[in-house]
C-alpha positions as CSV (number, residue, x, y, z in Angstrom):
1,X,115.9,-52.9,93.4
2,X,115.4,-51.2,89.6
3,X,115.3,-53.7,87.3
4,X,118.6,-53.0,85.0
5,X,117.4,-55.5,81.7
6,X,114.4,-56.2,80.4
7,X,113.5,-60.1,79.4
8,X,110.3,-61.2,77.5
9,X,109.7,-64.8,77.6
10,X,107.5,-66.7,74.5
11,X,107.7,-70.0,77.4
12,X,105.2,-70.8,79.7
13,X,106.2,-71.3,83.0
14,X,107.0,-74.7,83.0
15,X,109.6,-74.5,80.3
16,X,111.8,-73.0,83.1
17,X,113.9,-74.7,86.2
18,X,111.6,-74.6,89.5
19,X,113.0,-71.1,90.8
20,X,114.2,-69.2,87.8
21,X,111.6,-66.7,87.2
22,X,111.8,-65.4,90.8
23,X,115.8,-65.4,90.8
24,X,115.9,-63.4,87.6
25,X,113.4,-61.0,89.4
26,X,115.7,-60.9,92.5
27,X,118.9,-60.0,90.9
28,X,117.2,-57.1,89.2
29,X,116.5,-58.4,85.8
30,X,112.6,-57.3,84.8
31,X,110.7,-61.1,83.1
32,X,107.4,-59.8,81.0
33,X,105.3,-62.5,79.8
34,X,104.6,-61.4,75.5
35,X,101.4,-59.8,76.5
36,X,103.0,-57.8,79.4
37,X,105.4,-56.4,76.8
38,X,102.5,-55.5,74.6
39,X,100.8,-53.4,77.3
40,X,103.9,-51.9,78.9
41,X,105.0,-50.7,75.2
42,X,101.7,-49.7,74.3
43,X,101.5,-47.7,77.6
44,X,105.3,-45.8,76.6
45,X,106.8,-47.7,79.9
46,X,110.0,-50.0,77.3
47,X,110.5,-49.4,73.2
48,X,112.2,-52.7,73.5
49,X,113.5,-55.7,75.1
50,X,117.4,-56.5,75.9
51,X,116.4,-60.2,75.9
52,X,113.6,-62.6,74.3
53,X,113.5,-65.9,75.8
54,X,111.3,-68.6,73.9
55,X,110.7,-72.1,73.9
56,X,111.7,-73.5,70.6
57,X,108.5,-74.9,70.0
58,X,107.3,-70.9,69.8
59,X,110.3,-69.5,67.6
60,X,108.0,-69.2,65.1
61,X,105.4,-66.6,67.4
62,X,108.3,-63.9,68.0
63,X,107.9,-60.8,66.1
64,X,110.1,-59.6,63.4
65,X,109.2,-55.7,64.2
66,X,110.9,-52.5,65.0
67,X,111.7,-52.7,68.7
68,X,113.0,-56.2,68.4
69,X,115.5,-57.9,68.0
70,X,116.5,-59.1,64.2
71,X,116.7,-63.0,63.6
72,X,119.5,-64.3,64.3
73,X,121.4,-61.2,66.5
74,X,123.5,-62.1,69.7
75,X,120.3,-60.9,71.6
76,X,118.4,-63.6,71.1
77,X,118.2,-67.2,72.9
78,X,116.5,-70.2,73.0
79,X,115.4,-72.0,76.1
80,X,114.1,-75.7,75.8
């Protein structure tokens, strides 16, 4: 299955319920780690991501760049 969104997490692993990561994958959604979404930009493969998922302790860490979302948009969430 094509992955139909794109999500880049700012959380390590453990930030999410056991199982998450792999169920996103399964129903199609594509979950790049920030340095993934560095090297798949930087290689022309996404201009930008539908979804950033951070832990709130790393709100601070997401960029405020062209290809991103704009603080505070409806495209942005926070996961504990």
């Amino acid at each position: 299955m094509r992955a139909s969104r794109t999500l880049v997490t700012y959380a390590r692993p453990e930030a999410f319920a056991p199982h998450t990561c792999s169920l996103l994958t399964k129903i199609g959604y594509r979950l790049l780690t920030e340095e993934e979404f560095k090297q798949a930009r930087a290689a022309g493969e996404i201009d930008r991501p539908d979804l950033l998922i951070a832990d709130e302790r790393r709100l601070g860490e997401l960029p405020e760049e062209e290809g991103c979302a704009a603080p505070g948009s409806s495209s942005r969430a926070s996961v504990a």
